[in-house]
Structure formats: structure tokens, C-alpha cells
C-alpha beads as a LAMMPS data file, in Angstrom:
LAMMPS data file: protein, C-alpha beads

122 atoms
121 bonds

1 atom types
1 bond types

-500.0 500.0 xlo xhi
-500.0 500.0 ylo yhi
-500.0 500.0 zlo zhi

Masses

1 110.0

Atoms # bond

1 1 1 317.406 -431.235 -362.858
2 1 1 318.314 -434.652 -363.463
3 1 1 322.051 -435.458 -363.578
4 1 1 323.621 -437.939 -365.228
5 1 1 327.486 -439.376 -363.704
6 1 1 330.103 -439.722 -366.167
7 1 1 332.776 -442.352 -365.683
8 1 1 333.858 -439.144 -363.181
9 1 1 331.577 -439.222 -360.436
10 1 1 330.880 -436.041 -358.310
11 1 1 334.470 -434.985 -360.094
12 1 1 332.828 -434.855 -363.710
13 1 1 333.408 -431.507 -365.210
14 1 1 329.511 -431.664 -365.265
15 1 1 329.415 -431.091 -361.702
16 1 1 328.913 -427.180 -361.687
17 1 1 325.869 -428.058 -363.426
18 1 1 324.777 -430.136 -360.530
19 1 1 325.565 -427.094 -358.114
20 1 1 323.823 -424.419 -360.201
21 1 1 320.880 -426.487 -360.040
22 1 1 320.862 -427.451 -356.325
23 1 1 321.613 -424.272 -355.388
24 1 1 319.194 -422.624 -358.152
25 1 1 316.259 -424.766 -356.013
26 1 1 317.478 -423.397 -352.572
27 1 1 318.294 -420.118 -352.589
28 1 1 316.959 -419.285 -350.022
29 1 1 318.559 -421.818 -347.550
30 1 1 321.791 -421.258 -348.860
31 1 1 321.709 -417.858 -348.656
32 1 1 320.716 -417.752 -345.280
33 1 1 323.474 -420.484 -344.528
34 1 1 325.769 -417.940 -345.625
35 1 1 324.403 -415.239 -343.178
36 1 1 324.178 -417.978 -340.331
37 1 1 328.146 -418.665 -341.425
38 1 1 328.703 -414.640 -341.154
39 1 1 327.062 -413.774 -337.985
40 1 1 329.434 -416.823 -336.071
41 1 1 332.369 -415.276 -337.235
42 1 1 331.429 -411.778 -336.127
43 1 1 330.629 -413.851 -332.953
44 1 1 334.265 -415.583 -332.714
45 1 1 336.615 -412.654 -333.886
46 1 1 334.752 -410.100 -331.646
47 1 1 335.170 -412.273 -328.725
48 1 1 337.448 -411.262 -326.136
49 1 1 339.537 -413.771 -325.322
50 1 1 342.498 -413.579 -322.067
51 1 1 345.453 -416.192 -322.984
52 1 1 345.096 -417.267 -319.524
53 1 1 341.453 -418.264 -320.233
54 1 1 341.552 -422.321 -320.858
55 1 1 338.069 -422.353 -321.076
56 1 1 337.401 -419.599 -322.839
57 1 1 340.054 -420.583 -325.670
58 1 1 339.769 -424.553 -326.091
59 1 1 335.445 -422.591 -326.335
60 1 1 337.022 -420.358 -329.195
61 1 1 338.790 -423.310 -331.036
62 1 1 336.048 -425.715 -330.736
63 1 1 333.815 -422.762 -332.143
64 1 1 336.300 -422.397 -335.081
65 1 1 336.434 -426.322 -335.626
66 1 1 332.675 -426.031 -335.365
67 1 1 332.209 -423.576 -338.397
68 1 1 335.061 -425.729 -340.550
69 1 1 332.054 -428.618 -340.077
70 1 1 329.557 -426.524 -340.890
71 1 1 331.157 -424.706 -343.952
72 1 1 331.715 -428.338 -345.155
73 1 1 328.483 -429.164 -344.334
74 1 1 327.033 -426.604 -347.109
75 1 1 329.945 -427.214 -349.507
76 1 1 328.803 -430.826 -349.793
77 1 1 325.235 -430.070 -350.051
78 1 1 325.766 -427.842 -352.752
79 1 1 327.796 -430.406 -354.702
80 1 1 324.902 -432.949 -354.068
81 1 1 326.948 -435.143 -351.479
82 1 1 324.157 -435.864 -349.316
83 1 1 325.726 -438.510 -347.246
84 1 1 329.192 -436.918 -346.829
85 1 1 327.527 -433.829 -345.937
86 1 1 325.490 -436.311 -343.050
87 1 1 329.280 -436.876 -341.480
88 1 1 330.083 -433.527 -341.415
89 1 1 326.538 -432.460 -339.952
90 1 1 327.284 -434.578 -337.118
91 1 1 330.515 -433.780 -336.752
92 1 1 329.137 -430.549 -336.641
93 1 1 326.741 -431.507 -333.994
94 1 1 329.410 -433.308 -331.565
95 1 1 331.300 -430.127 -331.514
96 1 1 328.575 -427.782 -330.529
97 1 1 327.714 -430.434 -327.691
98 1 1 331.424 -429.915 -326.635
99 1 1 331.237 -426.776 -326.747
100 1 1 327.763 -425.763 -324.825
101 1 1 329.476 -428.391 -321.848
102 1 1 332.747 -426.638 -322.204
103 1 1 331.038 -423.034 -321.648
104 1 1 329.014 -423.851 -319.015
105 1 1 330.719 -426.139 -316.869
106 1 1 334.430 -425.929 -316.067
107 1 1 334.116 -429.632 -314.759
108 1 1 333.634 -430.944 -318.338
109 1 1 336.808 -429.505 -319.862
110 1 1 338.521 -431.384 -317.047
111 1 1 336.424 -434.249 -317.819
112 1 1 337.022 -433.998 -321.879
113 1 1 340.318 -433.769 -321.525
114 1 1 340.399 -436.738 -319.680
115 1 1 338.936 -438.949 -321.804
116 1 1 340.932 -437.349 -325.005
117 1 1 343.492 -438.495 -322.576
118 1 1 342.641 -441.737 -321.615
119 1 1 341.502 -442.451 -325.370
120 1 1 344.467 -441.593 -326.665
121 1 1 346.556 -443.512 -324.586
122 1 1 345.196 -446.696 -325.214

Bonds

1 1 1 2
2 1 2 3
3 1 3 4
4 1 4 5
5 1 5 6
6 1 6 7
7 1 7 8
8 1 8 9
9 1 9 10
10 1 10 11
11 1 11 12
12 1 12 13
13 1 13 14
14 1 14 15
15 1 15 16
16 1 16 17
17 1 17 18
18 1 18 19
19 1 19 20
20 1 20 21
21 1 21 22
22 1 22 23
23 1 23 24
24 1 24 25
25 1 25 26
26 1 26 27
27 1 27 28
28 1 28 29
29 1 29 30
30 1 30 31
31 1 31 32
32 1 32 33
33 1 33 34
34 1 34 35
35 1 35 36
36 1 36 37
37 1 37 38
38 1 38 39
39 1 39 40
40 1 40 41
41 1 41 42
42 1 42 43
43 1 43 44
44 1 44 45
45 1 45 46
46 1 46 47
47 1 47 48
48 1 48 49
49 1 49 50
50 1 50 51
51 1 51 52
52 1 52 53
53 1 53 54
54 1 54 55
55 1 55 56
56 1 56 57
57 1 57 58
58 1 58 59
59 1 59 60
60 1 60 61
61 1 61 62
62 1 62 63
63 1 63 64
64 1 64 65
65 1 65 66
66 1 66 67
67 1 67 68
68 1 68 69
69 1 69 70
70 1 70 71
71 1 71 72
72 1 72 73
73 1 73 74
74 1 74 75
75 1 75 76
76 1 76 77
77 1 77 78
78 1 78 79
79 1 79 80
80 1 80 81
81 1 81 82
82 1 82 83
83 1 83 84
84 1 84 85
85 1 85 86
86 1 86 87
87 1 87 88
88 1 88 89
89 1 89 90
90 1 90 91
91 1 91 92
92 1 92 93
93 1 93 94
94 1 94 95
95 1 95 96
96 1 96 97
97 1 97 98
98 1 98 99
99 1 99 100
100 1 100 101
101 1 101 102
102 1 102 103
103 1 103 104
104 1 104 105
105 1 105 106
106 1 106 107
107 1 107 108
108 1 108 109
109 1 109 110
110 1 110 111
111 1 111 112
112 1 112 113
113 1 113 114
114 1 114 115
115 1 115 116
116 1 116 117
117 1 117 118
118 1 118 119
119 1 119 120
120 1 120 121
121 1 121 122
């Protein structure tokens, strides 16, 4: 499908046209995107989570600010936003990083919050 940009951009009222047609020529992926996307929230709200478990929660909020990247991630490549979707991929990616060194060793929560610390300071 070749689409032409109005004055508009990716905010032309032609850009459902531009969807339909990427997502017309990937079904497939974006379908199972959207099962990937289902199966991680079955993950996160069946988890069971103590209040009293740091790890275990800053794990659960990093998972749900993981997902927010990820739902962006197939939002922009359905609108054709390649390289915005690239940022959010590896936003995406820094998370689940965070995450994986978060659930496995208690040391690097200490150590993340740290340097969240230390960054933020100066």
C-alpha cells in the first residue's frame, strides 16, 4: 500500500488507511502480539504479591511499566511509526533487563536504587 502524507503527517485522517494496511500485511504478528500482551497480564494479576515484598512489588511494577512499552511498541507499529516504535522497543528492553536483575538478585534492587538515587541527586 503506498501512502501518501498530507500536510498532516501520521495525524492525516488518512491514517486508518495506513493501519488497515500494515496490519492487513501482518496479521499474523499482530495477532500473536495481542496473545503475547494477554498471557503477561494473566501472568501479573495472578501473581501473588505480600505488601511486605520490595522485591517482589518494584518486580510487579516494572512488569506493568514493561507491558505499557510494549503495548506502545505495537500501537506505533501499527500506525507505521517505525522509529518511535524503536524507542519504545528499547525502552521495552531496559525494563525487562531490570526486571530479570531485580528477580534474581536482591543485591541489584539495592544497587538500582542506588544509582536512581545517586542520578537523581545530581
Amino acid at each position: 500500500m503506498v501512502f501518501e502524507f498530507d500536510s498532516d503527517g501520521f495525524l492525516t485522517n488518512r491514517s486508518n488507511e495506513l493501519e488497515a494496511g500494515v496490519h492487513a500485511s501482518h496479521t499474523d504478528l499482530f495477532e500473536g502480539a495481542r496473545q503475547i500482551n494477554h498471557e503477561c497480564h494473566e501472568l501479573l494479576f495472578s501473581s501473588d504479591i505480600r505488601n511486605r515484598d520490595v522485591q517482589a512489588i518494584i518486580t510487579a511494577m516494572l512488569l506493568m511499566r514493561t507491558l505499557e512499552h510494549y503495548q506502545a511498541t505495537i500501537f506505533l507499529l501499527g500506525g507505521g511509526l517505525i522509529a518511535a516504535a524503536r524507542v519504545t522497543l528499547r525502552a521495552h528492553v531496559e525494563t525487562i533487563f531490570r526486571i530479570r536483575a531485580i528477580a534474581t538478585n536482591h543485591d541489584a534492587l539495592r544497587f538500582l536504587s542506588l544509582k536512581t538515587a545517586f542520578t537523581a541527586s545530581g
